[in-house]
Every structure is written in C-alpha cells, then in structure tokens.
PQR file with spaces between the fields and no chain letter, atoms N, CA, C, O and H, PARSE charges and radii, in Angstrom:
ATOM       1  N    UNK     1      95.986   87.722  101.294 -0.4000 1.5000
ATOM       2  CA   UNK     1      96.752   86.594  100.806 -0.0000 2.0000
ATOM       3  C    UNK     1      98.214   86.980  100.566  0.5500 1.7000
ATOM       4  O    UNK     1      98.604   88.008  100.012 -0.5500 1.4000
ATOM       5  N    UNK     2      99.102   85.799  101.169 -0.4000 1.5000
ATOM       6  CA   UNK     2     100.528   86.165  100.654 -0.0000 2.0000
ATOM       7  C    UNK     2     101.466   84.790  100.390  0.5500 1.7000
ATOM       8  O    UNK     2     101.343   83.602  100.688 -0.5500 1.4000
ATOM       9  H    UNK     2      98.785   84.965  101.620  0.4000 1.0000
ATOM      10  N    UNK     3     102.367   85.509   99.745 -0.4000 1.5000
ATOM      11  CA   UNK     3     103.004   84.178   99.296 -0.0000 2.0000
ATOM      12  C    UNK     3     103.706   83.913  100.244  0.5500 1.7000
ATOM      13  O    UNK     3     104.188   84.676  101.081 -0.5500 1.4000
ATOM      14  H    UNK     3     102.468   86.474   99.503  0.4000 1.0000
ATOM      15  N    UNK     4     103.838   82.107  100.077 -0.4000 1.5000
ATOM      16  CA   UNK     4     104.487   81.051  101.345 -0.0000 2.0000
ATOM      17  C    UNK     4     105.786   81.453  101.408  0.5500 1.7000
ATOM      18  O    UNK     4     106.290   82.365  100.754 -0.5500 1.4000
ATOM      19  H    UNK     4     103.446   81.488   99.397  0.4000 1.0000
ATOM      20  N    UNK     5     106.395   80.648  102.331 -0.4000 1.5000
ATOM      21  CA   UNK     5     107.576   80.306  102.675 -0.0000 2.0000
ATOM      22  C    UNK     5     108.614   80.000  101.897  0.5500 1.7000
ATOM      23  O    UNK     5     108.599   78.776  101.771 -0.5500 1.4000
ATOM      24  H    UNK     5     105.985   79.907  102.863  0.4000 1.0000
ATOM      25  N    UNK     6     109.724   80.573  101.166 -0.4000 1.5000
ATOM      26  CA   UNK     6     110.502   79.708   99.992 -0.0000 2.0000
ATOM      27  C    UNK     6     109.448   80.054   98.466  0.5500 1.7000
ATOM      28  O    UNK     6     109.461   79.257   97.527 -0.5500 1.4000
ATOM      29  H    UNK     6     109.736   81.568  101.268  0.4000 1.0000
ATOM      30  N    UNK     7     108.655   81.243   98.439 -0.4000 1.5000
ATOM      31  CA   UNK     7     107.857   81.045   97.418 -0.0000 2.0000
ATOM      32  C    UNK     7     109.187   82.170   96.302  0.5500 1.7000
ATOM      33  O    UNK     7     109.654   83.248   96.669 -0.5500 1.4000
ATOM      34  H    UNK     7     108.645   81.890   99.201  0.4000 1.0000
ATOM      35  N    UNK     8     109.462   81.520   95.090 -0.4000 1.5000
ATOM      36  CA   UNK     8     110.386   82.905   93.945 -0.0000 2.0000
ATOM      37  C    UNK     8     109.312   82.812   92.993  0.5500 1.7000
ATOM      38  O    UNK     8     108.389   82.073   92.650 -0.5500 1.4000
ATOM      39  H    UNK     8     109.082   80.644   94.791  0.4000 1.0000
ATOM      40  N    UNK     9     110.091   84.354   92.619 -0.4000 1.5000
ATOM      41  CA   UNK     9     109.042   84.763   91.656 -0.0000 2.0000
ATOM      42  C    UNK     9     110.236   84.864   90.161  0.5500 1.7000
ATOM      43  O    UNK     9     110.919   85.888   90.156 -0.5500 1.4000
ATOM      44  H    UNK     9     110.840   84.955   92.898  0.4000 1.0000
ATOM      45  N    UNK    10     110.395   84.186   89.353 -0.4000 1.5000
ATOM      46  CA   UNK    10     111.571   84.072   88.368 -0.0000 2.0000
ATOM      47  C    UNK    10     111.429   85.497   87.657  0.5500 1.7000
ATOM      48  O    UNK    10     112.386   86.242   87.448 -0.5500 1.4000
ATOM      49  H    UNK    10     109.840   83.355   89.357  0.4000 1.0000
ATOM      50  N    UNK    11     109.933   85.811   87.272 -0.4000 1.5000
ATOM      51  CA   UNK    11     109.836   86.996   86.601 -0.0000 2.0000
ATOM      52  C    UNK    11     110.418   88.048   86.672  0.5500 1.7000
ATOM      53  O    UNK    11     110.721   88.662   85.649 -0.5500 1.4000
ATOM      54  H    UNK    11     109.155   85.206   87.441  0.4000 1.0000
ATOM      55  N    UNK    12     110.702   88.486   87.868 -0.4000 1.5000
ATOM      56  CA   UNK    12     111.551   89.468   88.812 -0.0000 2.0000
ATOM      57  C    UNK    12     112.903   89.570   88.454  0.5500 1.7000
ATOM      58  O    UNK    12     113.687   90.482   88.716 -0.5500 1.4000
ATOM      59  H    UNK    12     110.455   87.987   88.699  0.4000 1.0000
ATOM      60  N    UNK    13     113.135   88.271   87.668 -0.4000 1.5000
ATOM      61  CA   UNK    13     114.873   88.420   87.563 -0.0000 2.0000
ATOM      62  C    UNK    13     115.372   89.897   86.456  0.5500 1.7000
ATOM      63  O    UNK    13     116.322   90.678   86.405 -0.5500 1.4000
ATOM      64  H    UNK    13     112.498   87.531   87.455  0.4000 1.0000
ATOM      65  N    UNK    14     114.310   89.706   85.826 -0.4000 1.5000
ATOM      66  CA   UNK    14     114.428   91.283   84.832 -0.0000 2.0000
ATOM      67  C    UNK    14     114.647   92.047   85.468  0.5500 1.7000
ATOM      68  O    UNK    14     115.754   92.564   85.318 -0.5500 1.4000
ATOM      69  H    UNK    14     113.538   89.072   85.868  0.4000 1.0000
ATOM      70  N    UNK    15     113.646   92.640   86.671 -0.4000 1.5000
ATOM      71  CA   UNK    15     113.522   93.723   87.550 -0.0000 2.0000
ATOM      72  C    UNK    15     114.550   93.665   88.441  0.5500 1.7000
ATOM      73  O    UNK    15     114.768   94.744   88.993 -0.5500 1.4000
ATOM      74  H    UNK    15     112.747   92.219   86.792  0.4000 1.0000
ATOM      75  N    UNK    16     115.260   92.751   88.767 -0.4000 1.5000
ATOM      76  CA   UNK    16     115.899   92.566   90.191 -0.0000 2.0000
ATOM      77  C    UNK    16     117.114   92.906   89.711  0.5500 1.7000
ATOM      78  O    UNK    16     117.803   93.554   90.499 -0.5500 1.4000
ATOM      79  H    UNK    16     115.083   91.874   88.319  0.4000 1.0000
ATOM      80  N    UNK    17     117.627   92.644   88.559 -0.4000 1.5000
ATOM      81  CA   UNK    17     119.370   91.957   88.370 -0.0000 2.0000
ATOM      82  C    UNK    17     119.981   91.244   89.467  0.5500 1.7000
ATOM      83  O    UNK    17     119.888   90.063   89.800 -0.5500 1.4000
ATOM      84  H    UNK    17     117.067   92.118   87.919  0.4000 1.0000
ATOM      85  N    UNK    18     120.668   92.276   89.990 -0.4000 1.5000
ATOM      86  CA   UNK    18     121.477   91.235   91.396 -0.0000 2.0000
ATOM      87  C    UNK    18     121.477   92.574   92.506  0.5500 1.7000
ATOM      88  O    UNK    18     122.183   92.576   93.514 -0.5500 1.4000
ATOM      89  H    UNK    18     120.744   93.235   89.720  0.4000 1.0000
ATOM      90  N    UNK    19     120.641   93.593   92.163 -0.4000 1.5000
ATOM      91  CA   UNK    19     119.908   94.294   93.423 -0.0000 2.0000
ATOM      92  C    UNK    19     120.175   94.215   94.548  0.5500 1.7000
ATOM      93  O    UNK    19     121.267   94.404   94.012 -0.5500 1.4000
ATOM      94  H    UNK    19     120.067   93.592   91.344  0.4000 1.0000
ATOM      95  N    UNK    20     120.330   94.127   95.614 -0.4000 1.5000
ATOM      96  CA   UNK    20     120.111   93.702   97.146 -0.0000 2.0000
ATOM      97  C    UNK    20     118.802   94.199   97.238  0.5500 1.7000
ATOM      98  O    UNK    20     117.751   93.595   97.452 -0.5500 1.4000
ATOM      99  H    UNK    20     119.443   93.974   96.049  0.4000 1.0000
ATOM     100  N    UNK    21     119.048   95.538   97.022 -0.4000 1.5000
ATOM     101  CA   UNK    21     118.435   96.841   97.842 -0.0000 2.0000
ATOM     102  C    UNK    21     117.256   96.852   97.432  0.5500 1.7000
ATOM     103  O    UNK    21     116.456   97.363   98.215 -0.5500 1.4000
ATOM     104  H    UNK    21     119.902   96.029   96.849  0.4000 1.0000
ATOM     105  N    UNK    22     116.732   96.356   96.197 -0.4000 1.5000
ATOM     106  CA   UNK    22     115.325   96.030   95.605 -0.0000 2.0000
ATOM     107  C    UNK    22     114.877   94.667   95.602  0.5500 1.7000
ATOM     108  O    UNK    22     113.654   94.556   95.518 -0.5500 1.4000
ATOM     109  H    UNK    22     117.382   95.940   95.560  0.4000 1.0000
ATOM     110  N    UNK    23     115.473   93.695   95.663 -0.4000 1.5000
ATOM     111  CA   UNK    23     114.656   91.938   95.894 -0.0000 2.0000
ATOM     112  C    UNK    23     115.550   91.609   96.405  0.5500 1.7000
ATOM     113  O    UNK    23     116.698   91.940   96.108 -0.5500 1.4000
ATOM     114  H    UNK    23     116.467   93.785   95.730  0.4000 1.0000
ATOM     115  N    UNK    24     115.021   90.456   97.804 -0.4000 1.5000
ATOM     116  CA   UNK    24     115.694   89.560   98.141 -0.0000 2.0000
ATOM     117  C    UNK    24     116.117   88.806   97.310  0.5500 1.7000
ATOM     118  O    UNK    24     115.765   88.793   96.131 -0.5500 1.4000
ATOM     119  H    UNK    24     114.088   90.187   98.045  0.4000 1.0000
ATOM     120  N    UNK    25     117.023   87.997   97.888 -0.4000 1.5000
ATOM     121  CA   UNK    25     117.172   86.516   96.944 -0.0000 2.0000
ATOM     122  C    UNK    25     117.923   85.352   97.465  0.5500 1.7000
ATOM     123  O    UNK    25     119.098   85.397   97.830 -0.5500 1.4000
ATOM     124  H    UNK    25     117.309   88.007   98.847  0.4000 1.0000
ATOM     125  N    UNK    26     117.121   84.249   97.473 -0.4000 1.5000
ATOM     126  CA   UNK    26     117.630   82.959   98.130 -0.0000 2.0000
ATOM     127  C    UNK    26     118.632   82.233   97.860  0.5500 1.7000
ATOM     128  O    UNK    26     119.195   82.821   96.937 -0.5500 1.4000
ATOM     129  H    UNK    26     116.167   84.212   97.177  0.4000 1.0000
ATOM     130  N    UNK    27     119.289   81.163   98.144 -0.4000 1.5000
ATOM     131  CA   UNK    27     120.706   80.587   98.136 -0.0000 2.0000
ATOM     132  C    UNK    27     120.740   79.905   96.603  0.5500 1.7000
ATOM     133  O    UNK    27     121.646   79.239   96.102 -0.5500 1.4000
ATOM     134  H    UNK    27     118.832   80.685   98.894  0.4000 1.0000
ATOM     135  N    UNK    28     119.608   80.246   96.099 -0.4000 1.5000
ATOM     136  CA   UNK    28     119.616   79.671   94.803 -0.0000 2.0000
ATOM     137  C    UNK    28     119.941   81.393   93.428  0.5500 1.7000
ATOM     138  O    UNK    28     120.058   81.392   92.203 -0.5500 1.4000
ATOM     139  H    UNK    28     118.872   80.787   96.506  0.4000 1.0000
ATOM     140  N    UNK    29     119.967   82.317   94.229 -0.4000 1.5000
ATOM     141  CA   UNK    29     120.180   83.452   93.583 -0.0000 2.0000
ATOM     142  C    UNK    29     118.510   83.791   92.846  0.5500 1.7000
ATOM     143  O    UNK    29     118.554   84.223   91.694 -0.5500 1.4000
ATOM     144  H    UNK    29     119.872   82.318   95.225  0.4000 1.0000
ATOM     145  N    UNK    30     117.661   83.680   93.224 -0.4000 1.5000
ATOM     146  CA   UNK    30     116.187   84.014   92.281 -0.0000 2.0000
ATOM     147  C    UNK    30     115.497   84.744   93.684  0.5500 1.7000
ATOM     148  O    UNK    30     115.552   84.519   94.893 -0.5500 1.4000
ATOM     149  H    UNK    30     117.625   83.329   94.159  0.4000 1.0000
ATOM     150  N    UNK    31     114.826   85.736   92.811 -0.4000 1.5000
ATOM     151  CA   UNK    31     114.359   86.365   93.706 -0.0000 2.0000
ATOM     152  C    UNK    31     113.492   85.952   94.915  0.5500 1.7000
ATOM     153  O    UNK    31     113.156   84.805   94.618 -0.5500 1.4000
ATOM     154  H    UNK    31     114.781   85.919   91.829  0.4000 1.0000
ATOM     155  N    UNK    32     113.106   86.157   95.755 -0.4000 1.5000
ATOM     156  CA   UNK    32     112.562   85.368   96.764 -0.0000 2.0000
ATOM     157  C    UNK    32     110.815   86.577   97.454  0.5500 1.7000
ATOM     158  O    UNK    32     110.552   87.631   98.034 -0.5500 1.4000
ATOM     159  H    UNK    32     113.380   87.088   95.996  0.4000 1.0000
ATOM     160  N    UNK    33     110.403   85.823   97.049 -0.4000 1.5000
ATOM     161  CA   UNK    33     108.925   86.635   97.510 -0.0000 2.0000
ATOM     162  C    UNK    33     107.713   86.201   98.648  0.5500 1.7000
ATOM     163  O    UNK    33     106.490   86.342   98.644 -0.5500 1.4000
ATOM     164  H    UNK    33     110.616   84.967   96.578  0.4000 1.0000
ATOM     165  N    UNK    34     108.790   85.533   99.735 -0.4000 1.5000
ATOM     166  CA   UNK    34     108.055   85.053  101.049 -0.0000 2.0000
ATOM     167  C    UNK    34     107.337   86.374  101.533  0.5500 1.7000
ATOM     168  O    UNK    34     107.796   87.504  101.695 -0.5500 1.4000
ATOM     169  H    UNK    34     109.783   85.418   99.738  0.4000 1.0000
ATOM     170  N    UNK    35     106.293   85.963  101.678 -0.4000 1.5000
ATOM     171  CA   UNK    35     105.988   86.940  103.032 -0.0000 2.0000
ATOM     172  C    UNK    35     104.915   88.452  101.598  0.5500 1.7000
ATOM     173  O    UNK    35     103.889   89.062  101.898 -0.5500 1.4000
ATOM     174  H    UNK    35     105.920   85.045  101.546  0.4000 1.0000
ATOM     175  N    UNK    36     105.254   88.503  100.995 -0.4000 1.5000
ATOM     176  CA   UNK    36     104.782   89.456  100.153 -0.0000 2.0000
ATOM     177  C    UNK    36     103.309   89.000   99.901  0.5500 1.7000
ATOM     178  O    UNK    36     102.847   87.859   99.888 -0.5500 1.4000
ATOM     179  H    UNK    36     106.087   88.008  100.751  0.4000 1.0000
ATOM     180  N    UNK    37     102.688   90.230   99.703 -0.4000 1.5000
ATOM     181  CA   UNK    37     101.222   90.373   99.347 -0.0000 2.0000
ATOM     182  C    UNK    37     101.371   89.795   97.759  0.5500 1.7000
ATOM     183  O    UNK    37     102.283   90.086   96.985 -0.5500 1.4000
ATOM     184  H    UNK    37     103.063   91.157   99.714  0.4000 1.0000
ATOM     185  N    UNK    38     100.056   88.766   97.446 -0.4000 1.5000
ATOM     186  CA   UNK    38     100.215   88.578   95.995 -0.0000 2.0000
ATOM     187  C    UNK    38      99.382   90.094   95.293  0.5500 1.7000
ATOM     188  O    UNK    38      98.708   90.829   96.014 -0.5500 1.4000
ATOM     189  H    UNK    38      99.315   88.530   98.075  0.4000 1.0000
ATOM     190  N    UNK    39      99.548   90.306   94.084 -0.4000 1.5000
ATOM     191  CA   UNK    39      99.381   91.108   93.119 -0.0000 2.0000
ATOM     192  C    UNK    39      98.498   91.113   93.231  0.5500 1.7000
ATOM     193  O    UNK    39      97.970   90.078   93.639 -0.5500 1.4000
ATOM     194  H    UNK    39     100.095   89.709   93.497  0.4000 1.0000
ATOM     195  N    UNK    40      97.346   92.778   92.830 -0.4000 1.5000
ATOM     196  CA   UNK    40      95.697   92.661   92.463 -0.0000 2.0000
ATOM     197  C    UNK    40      95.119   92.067   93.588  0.5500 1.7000
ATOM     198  O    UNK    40      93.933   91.916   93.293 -0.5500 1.4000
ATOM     199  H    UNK    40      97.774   93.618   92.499  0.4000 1.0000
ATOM     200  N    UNK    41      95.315   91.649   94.716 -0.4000 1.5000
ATOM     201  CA   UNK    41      95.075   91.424   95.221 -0.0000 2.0000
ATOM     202  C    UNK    41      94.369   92.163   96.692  0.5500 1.7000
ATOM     203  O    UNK    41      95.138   93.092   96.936 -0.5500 1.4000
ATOM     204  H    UNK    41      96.278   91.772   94.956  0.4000 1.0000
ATOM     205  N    UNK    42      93.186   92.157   97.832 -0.4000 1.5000
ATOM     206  CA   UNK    42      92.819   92.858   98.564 -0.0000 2.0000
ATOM     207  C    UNK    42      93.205   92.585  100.281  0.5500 1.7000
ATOM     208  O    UNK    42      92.835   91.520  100.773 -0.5500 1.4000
ATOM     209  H    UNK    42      92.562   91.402   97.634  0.4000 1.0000
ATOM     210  N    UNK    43      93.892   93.508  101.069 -0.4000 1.5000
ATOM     211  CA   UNK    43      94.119   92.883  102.153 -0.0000 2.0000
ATOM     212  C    UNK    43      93.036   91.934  103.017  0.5500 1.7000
ATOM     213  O    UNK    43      93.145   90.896  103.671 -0.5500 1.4000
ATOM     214  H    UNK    43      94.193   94.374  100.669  0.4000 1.0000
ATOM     215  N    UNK    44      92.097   92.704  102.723 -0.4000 1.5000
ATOM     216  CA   UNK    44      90.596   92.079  103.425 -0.0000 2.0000
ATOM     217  C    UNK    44      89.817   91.939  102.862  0.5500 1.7000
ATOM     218  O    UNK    44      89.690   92.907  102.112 -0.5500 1.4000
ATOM     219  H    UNK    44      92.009   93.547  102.191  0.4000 1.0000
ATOM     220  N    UNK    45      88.728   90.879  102.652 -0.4000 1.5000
ATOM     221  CA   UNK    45      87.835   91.515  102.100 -0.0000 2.0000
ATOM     222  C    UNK    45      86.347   90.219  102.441  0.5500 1.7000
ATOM     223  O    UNK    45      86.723   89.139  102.895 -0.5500 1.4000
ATOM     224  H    UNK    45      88.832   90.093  103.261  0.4000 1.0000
ATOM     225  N    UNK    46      85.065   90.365  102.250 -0.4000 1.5000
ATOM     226  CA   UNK    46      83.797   90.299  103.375 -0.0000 2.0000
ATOM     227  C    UNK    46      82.560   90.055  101.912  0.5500 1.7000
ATOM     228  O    UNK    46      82.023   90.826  101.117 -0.5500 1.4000
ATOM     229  H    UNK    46      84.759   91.243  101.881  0.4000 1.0000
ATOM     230  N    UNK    47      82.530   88.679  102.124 -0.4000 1.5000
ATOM     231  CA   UNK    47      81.044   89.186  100.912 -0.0000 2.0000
ATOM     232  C    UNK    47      79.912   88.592  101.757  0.5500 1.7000
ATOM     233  O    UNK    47      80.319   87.788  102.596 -0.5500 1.4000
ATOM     234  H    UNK    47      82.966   88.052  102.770  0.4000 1.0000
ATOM     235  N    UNK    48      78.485   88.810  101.735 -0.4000 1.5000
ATOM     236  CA   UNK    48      77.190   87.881  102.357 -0.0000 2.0000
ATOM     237  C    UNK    48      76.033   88.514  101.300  0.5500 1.7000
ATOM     238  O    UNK    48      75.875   89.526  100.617 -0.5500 1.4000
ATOM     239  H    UNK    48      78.154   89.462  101.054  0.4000 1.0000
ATOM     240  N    UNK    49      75.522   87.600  101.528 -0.4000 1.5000
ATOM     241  CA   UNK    49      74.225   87.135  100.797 -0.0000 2.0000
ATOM     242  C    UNK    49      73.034   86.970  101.235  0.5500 1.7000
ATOM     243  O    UNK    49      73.128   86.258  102.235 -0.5500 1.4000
ATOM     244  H    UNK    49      75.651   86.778  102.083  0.4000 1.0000
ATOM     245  N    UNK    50      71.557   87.337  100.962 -0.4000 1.5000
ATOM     246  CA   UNK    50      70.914   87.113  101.181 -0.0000 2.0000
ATOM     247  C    UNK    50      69.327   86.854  100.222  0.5500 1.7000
ATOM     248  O    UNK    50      68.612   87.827   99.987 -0.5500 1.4000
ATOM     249  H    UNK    50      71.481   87.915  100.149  0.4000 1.0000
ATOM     250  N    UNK    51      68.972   85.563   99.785 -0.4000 1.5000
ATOM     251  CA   UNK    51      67.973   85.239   99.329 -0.0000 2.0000
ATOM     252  C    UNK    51      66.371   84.916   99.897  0.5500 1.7000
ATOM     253  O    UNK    51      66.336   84.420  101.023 -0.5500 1.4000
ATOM     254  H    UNK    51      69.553   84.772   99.977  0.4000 1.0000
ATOM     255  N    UNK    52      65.494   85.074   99.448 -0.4000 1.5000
ATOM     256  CA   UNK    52      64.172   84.586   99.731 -0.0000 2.0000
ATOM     257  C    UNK    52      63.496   84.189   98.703  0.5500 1.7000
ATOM     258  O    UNK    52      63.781   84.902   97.741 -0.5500 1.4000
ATOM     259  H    UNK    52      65.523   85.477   98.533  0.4000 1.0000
ATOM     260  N    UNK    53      62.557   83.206   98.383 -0.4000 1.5000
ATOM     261  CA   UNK    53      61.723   82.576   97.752 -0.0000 2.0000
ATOM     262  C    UNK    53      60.331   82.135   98.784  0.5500 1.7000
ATOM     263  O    UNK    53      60.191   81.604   99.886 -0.5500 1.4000
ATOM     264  H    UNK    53      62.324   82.627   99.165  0.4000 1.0000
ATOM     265  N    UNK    54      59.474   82.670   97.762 -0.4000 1.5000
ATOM     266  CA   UNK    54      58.399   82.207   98.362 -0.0000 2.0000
ATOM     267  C    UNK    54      57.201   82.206   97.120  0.5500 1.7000
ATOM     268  O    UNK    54      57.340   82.919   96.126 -0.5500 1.4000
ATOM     269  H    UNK    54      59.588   83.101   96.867  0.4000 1.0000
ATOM     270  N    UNK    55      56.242   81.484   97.275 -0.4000 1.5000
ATOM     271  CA   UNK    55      54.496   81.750   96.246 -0.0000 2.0000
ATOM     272  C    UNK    55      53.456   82.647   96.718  0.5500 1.7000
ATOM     273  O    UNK    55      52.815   82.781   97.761 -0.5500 1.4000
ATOM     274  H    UNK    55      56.130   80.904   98.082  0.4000 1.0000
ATOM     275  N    UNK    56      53.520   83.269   95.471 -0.4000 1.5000
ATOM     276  CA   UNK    56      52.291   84.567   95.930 -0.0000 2.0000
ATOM     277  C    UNK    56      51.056   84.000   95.520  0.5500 1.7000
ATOM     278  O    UNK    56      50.033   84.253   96.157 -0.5500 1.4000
ATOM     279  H    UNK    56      54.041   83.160   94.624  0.4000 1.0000
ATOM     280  N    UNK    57      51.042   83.322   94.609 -0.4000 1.5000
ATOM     281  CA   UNK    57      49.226   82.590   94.824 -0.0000 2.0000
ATOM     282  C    UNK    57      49.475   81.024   93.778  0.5500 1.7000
ATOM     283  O    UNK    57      50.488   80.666   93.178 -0.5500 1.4000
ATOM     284  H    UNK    57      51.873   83.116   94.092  0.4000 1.0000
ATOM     285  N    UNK    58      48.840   80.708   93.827 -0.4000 1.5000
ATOM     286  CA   UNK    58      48.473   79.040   92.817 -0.0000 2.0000
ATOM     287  C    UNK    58      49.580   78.996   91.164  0.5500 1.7000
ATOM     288  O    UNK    58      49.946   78.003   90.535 -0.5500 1.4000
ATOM     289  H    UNK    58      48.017   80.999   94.314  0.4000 1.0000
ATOM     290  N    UNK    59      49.873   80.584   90.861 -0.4000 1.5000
ATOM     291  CA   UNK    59      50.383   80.849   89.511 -0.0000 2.0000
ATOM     292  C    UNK    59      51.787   81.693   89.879  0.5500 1.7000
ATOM     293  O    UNK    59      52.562   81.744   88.925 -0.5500 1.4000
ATOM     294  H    UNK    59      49.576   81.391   91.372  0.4000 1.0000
ATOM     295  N    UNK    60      52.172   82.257   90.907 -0.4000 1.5000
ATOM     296  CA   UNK    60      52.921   82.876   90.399 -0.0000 2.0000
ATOM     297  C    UNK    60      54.311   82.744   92.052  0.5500 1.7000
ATOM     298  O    UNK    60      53.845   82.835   93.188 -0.5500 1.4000
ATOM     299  H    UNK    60      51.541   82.215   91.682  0.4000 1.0000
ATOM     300  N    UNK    61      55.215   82.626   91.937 -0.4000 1.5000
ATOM     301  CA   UNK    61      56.032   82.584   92.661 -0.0000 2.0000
ATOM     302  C    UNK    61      57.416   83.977   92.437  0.5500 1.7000
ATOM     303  O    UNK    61      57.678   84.628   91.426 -0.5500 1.4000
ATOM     304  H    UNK    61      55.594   82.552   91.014  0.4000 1.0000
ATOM     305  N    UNK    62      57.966   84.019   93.626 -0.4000 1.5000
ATOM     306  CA   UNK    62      58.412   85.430   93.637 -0.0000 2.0000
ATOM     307  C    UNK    62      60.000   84.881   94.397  0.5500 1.7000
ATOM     308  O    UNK    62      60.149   83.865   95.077 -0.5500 1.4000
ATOM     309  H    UNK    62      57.754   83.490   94.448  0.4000 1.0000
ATOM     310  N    UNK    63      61.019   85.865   94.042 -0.4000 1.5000
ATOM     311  CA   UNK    63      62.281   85.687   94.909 -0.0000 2.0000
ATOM     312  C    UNK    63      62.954   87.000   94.447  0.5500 1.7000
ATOM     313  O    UNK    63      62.908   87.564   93.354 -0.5500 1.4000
ATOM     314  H    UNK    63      60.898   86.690   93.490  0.4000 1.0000
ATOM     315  N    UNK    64      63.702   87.383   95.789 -0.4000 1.5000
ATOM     316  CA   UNK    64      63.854   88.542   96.414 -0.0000 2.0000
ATOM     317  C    UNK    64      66.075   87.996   96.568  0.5500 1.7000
ATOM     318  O    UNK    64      66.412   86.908   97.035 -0.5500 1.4000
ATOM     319  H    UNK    64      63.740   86.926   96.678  0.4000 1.0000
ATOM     320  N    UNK    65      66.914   88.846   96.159 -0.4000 1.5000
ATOM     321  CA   UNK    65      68.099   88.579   97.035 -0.0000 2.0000
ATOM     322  C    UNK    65      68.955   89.692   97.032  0.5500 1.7000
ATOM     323  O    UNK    65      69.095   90.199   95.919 -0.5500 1.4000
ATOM     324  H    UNK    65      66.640   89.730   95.779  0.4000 1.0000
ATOM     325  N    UNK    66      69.639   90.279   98.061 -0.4000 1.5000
ATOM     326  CA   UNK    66      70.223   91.127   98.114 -0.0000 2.0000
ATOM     327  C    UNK    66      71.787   90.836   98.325  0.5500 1.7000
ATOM     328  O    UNK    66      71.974   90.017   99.225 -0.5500 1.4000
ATOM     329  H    UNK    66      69.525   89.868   98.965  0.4000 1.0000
ATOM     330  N    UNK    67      73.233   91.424   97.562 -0.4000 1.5000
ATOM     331  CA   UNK    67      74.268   91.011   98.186 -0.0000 2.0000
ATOM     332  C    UNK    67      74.976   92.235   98.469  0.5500 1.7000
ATOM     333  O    UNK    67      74.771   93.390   98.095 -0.5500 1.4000
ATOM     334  H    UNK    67      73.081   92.089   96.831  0.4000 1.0000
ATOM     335  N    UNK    68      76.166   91.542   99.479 -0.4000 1.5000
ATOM     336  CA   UNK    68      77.096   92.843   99.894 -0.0000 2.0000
ATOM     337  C    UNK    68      78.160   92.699  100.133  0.5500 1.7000
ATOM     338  O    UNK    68      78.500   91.979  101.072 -0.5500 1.4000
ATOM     339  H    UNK    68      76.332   90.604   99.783  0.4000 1.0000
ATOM     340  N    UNK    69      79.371   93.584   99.060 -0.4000 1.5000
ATOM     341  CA   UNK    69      80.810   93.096   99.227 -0.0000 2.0000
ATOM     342  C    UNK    69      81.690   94.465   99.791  0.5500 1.7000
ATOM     343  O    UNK    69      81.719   95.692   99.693 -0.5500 1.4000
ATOM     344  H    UNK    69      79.095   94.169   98.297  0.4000 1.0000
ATOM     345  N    UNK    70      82.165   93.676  100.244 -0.4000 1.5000
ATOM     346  CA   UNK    70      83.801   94.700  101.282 -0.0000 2.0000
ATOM     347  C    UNK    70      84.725   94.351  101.246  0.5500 1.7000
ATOM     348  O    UNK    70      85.142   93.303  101.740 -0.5500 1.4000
ATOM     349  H    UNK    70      82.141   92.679  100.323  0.4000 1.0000
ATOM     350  N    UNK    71      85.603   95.566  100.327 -0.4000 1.5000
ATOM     351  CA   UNK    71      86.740   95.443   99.841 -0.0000 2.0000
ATOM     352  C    UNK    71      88.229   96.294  100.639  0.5500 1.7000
ATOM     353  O    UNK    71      88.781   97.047   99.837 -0.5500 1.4000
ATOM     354  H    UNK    71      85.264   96.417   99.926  0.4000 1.0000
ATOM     355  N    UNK    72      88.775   96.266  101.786 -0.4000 1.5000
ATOM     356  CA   UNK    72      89.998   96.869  101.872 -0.0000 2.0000
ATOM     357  C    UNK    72      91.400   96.846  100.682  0.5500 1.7000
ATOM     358  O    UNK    72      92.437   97.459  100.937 -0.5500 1.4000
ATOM     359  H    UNK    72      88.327   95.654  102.438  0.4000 1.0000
C-alpha cells in the first residue's frame, strides 16, 4: 500500500522544516508523500484459510480449520 497522488503528510512539517534534501514539498509548501509506502505497513502480504465441519454420530459434531499468513 502507498499513498495517492497529491497525498501530504502535515506531521512531517516538524521533521521536514524547509529541507529539500529530506521531504518533498508541493506548491502549497507541506510536505508531499505521493508515491511513499504507508507506515507499519507490509509490501506483500497472502492470508488463506481452511475449514471443515462435519457429524461424527447422532450427538456429537466436529470442525477442523487451519490458517496461513505471509508476510513480506
């Protein structure tokens, strides 16, 4: 995930001052964070699932599920 087109991040203005060399910044002077990966965030990532349910006799019923996540 990354941020849109025209997306600022105001917070940055602490970090940035008037920087070049460390944040862009758009015609409005605020930092500008197009194109950047959001924070905490994983480049890739893959989850699946798998459940079963079924009855083992007149009284008793049973379920089974396994999951699996992938994180880059």
């Amino acid at each position: 995930p990354e941020f849109d087109d025209g997306a600022v991040d105001r917070g940055n203005l602490s970090f940035c001052g008037t920087d070049n060399s460390i944040c862009r910044f758009n015609a409005d002077g605020l930092p500008d964070v197009s194109g950047n990966q959001l924070g905490r965030t994983h480049e890739h990532q893959f989850n699946a699932s798998l459940a079963w349910a079924d009855t083992l006799n007149a009284n008793w019923d049973y379920y089974a599920r396994a999951d699996f996540a992938y994180l880059d």
